[in-house]
C-alpha positions as CSV (number, residue, x, y, z in Angstrom):
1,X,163.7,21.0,-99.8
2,X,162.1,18.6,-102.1
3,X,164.9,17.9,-103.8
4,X,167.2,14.8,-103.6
5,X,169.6,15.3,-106.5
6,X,170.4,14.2,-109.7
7,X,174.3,12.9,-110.3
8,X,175.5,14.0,-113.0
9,X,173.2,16.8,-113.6
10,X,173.8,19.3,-111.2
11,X,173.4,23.2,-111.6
12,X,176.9,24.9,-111.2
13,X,180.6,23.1,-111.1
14,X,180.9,24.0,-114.9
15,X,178.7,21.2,-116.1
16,X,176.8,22.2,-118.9
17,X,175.1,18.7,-119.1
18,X,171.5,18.7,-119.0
19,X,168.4,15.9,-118.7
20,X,167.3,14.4,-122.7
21,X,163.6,15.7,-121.5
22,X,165.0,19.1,-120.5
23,X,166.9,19.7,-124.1
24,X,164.0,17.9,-126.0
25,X,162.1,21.6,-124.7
26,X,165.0,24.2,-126.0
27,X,165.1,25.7,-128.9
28,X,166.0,23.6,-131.5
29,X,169.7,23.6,-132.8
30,X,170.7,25.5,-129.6
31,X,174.2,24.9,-127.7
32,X,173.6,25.1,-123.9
33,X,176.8,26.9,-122.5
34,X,176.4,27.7,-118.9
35,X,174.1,26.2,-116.2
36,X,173.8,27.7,-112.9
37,X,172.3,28.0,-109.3
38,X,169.8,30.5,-109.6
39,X,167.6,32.5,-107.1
40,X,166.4,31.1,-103.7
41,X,164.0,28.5,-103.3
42,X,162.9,26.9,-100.1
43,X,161.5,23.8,-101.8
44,X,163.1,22.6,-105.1
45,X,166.3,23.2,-106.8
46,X,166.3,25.8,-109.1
47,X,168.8,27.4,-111.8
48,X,169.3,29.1,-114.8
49,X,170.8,28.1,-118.5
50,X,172.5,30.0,-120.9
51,X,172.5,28.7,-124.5
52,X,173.3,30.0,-127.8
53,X,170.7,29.7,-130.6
54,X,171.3,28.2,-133.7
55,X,172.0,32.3,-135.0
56,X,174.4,33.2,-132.4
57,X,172.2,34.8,-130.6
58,X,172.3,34.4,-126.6
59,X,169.4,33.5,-124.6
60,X,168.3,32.0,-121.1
61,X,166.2,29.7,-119.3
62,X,164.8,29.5,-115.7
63,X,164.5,26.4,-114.3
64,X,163.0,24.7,-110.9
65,X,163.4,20.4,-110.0
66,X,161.7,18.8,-107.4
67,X,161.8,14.7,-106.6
68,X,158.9,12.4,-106.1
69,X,155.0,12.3,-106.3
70,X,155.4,15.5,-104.4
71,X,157.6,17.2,-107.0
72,X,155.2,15.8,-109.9
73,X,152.4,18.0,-108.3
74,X,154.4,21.1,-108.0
75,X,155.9,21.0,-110.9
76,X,152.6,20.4,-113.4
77,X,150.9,22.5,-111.1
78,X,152.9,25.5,-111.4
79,X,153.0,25.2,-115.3
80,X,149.3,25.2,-115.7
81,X,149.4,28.1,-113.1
82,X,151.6,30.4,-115.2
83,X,150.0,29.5,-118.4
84,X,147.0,30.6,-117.2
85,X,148.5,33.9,-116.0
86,X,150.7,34.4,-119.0
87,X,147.8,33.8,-121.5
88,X,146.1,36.5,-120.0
89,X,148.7,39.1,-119.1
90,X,152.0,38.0,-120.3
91,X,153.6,41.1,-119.4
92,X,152.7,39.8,-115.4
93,X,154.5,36.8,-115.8
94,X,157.6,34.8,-117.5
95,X,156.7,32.7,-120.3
96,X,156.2,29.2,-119.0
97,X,158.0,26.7,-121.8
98,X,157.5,23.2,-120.3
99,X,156.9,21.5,-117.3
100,X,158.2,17.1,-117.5
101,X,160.0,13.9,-115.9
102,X,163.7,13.9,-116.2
103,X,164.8,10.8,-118.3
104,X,167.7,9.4,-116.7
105,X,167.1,10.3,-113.5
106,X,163.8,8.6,-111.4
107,X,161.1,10.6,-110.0
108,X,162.7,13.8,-111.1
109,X,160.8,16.3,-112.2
110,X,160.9,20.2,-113.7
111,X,159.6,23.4,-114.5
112,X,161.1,25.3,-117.1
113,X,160.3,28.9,-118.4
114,X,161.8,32.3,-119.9
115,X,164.5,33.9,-117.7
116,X,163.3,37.4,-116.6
117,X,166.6,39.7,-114.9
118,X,165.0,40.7,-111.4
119,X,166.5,43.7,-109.8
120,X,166.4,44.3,-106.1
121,X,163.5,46.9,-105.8
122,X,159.9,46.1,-104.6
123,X,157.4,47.5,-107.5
124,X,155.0,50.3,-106.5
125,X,152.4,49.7,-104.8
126,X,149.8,51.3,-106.8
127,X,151.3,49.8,-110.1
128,X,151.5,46.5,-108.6
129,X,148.0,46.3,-107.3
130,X,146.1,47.7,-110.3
131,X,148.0,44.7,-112.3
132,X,146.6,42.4,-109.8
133,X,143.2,43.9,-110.1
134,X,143.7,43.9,-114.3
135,X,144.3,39.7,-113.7
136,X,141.0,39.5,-111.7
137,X,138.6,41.5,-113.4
138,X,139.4,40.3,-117.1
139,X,139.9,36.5,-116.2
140,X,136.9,34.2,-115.6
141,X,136.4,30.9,-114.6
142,X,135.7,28.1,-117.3
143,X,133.0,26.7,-116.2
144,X,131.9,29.6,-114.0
145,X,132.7,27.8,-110.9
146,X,135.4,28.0,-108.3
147,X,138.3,25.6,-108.3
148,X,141.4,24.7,-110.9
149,X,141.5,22.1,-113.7
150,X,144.4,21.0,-111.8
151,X,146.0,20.2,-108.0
152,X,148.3,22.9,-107.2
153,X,150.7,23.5,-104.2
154,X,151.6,26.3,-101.8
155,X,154.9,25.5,-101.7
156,X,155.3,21.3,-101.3
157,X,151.8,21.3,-99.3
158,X,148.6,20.4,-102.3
159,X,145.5,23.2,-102.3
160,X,142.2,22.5,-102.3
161,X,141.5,22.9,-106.0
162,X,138.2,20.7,-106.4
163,X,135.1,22.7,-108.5
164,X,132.5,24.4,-106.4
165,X,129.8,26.9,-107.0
166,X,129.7,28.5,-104.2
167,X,132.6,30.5,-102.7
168,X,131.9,30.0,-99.1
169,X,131.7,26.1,-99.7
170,X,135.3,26.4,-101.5
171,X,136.6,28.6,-99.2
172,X,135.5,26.7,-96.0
173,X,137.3,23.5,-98.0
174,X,140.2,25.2,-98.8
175,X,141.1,26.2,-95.4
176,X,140.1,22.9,-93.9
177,X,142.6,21.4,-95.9
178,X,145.2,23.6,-94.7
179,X,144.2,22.9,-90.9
180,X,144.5,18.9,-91.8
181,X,148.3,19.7,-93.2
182,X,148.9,21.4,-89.8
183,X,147.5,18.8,-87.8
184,X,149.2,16.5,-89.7
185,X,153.3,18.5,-89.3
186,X,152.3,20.1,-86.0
187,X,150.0,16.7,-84.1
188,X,146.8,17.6,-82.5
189,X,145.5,21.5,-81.0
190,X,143.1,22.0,-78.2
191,X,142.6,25.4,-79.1
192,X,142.1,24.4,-82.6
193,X,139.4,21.8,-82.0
194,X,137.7,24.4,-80.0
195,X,138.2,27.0,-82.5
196,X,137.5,25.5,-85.7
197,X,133.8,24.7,-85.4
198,X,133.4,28.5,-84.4
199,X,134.9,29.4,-87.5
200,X,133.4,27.1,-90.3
201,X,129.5,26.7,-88.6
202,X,129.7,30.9,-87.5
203,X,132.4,32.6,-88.8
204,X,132.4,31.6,-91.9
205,X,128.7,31.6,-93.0
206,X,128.2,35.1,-91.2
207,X,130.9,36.6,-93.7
208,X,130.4,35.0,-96.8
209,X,127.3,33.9,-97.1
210,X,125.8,37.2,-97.4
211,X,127.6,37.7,-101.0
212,X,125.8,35.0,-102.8
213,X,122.1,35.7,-101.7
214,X,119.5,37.7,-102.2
215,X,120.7,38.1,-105.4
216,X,124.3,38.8,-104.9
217,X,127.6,36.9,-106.4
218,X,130.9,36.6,-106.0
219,X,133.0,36.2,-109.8
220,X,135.4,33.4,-110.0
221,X,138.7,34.9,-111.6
222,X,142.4,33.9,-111.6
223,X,144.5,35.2,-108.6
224,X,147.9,34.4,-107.5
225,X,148.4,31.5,-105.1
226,X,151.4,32.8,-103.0
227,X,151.4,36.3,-103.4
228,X,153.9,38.0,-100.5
229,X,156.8,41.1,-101.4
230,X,159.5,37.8,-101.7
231,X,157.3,36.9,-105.2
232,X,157.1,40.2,-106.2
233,X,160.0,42.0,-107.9
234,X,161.1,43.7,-110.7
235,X,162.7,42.9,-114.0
236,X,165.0,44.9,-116.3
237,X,163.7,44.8,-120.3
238,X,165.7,47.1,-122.2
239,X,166.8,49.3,-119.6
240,X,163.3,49.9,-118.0
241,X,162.2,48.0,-114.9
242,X,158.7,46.9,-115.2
243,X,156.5,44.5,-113.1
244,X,156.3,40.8,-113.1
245,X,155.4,38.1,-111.0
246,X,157.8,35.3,-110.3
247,X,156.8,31.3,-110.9
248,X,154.2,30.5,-108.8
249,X,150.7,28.8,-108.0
250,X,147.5,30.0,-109.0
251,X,144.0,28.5,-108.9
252,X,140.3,29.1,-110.0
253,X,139.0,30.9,-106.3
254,X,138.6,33.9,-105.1
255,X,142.2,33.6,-103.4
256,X,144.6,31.4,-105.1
257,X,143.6,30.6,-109.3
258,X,140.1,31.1,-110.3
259,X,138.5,33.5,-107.6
């Protein structure tokens, strides 16, 4: 976990005492009456809080903290991510609120965002899918290249988010990166200094190459960085489930954001 506390501050106990930067981004007016461990995270600490509005009214927040440079990346990463999937299909994704440095506490840092109720059940398949397909076909990169205006992380480990125009080129970077982070935890691989010039001078050329030439092209749109059945669930609104996709990464490729 890239977590390594914050005295004073922590999610459950009773406290209802939260970071100046944190209550700076709820509503205005709003008493904060319950904060909570929330959901399972395998790399920051994350929770949820309960306030009441300046009307009575009840609502709640979700939120994730992370330490470090490490936890700065995640963090901003993850907001720009869900912005960019909220903006174009906000019924896909929670509403990201804010994303900052805690004051009082160092190299602490935090996503916040509406708190959707998840319910057990995976979401049909078909349902699920044509949303995803709905994401890619009426997003588009920017600058019609392939990349993210901004680092983000599959879980703590940094993508390759750097503008290309090709998708082979960013796709052969992006997955070099990821064999230098598991060189890097794991030490050195025979079999992967044998196999990985296979793969990125043949492999990778033979297969993707073909789709940008002779007239051919492959569309940069926004896809979900992480997507496996643990980020996939549904929430209850008004007694219906319907689909949404949890916090996560996304980037401008044809895999992870823009693709």
């Amino acid at each position: 976990m890239n977590y390594e506390g914050a005295p004073g501050l922590e999610f459950g106990g009773g406290n209802t005492k939260i970071d100046p930067s944190i209550a700076a981004k709820l509503p205005a007016g709003c008493r904060v009456v319950s904060i909570a461990r929330h959901g399972i995270n395998f790399w920051a600490n994350s929770g949820r809080i309960d306030v009441v509005l300046e009307d009575g009214s009840p609502k709640s927040f979700f939120i994730k903290v992370v330490s470090k440079e490490a936890g700065r990346k995640m963090m901003s990463g993850e907001f720009e991510s869900i912005t960019a999937i909220y903006n174009l299909l906000p019924d896909f994704a929670p509403e990201p609120i804010a994303w900052g440095a805690y004051e009082t506490v160092p190299e602490t840092y935090f996503f916040l965002c509406q708190l959707r109720e998840m319910t057990t059940e995976l979401p049909d398949p078909h349902r699920f899918t044509g949303r995803l397909a709905a994401l890619h076909e009426t997003s588009s990169s920017p600058n019609g290249k392939f990349g993210f205006h901004i680092n983000t992380c599959a879980g703590n480990l940094p993508q390759y988010c750097g503008w290309e125009d090709s998708w082979e080129v960013f796709f052969s970077k992006s997955l070099k990166q990821a064999l230098e982070h598991e060189i890097a935890a794991q030490g050195p691989n025979p079999e992967i200094d044998r196999l990985a010039p296979i793969i990125f001078e043949t492999v990778i050329p033979r297969l993707l190459r073909p789709l940008e030439t002779e007239g051919r092209s492959v569309k940069p749109s926004l896809v979900h960085g992480d997507l496996w059945y643990a980020n996939t669930c549904l929430t209850v609104c008004k007694g219906l489930a319907s689909l949404r996709s949890p916090p996560q990464e996304a980037r401008s490729a044809c895999k992870s954001g823009t693709s």
